[in-house]
C-alpha positions in Angstrom: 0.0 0.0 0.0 1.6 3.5 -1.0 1.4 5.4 1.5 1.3 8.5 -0.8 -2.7 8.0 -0.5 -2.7 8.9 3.3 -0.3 12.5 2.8 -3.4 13.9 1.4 -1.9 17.3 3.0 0.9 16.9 0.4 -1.1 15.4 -2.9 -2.8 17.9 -5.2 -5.8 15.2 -5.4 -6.5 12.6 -2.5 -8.3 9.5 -3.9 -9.9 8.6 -0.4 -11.5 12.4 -0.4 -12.5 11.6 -3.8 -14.1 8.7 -3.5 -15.6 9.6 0.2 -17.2 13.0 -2.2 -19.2 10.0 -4.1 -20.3 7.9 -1.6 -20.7 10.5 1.5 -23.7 11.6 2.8 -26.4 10.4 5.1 -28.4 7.9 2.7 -25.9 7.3 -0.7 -24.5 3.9 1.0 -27.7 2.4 2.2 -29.2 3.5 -1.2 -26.4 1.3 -3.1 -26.5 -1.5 -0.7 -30.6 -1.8 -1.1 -30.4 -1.6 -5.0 -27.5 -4.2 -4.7 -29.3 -6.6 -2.4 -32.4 -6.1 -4.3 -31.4 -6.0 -7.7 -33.3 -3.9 -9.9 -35.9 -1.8 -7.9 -38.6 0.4 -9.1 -38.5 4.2 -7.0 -41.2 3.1 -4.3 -39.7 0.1 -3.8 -36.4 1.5 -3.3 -38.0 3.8 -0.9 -39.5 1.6 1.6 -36.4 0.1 1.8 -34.7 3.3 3.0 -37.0 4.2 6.2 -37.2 8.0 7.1 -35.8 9.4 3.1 -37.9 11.5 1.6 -38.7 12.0 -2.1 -36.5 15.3 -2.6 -33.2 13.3 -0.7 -33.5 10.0 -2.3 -34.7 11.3 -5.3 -31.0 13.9 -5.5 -29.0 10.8 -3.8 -30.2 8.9 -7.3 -29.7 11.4 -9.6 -26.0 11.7 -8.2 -25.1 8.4 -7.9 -26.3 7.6 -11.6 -24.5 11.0 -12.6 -21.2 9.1 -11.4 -22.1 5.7 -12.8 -22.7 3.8 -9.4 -26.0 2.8 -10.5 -28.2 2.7 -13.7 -31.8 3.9 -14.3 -34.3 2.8 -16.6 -37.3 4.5 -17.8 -39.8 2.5 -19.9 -42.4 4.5 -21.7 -45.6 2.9 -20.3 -48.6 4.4 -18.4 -48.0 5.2 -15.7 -44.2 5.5 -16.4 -42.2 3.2 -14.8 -38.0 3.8 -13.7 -36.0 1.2 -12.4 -32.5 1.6 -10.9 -30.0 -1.3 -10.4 -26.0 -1.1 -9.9 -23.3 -0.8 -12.4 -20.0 -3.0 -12.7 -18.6 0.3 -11.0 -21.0 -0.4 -8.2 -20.3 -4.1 -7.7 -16.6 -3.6 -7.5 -17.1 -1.1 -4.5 -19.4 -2.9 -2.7 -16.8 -5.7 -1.1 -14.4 -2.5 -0.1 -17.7 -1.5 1.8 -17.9 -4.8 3.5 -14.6 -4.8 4.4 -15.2 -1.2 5.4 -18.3 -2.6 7.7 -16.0 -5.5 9.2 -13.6 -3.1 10.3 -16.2 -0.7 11.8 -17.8 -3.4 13.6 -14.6 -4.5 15.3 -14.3 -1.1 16.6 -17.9 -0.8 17.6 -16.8 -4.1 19.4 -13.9 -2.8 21.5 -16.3 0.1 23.2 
């Protein structure tokens, strides 16, 4: 591991504070891990996964993450119109650093 990622101080771009600015936020994780673990959701499923979000949040959380290819969204042209969201490649190849991510956390959690 370089540790040229941690100097962030001395590096004109810090990968961590990159990826942290695509992922951060109160509801962008649990939004990827509920279209992940449910494959392709419609919006109001998606929703009732994610207790307490409301329209305006999840609705700008999706927009985002879609905007910096985590996850995909499909609109088919039907009455009433229907948009479904799943993750991209992109998606699936961050999820495992998440669970690693989790695993750590909850060793922490653990030790209080």
């Amino acid at each position: 591991m370089s540790d040229s990622h941690y100097d962030c101080p001395c590096m004109e771009k810090c990968p961590l504070h990159y990826a942290m600015t695509l992922i951060g936020g109160k509801w962008k994780v649990q939004i990827l891990c509920a279209v992940n673990n449910g494959g392709t959701l419609r919006y109001n499923a998606l929703r009732a996964k994610l207790d307490g979000i409301s329209n305006t949040v999840l609705a700008g959380a999706l927009k985002e993450l879609e905007r910096d290819g985590l996850i995909e969204r499909h609109e088919y042209l039907e009455v009433p119109v229907r948009v479904e969201y799943c993750p991209t490649d992109c998606c699936r190849k961050l999820l495992p650093i998440l669970e690693s991510l989790s695993d750590w956390a909850e060793e922490q959690m653990n030790k209080n």
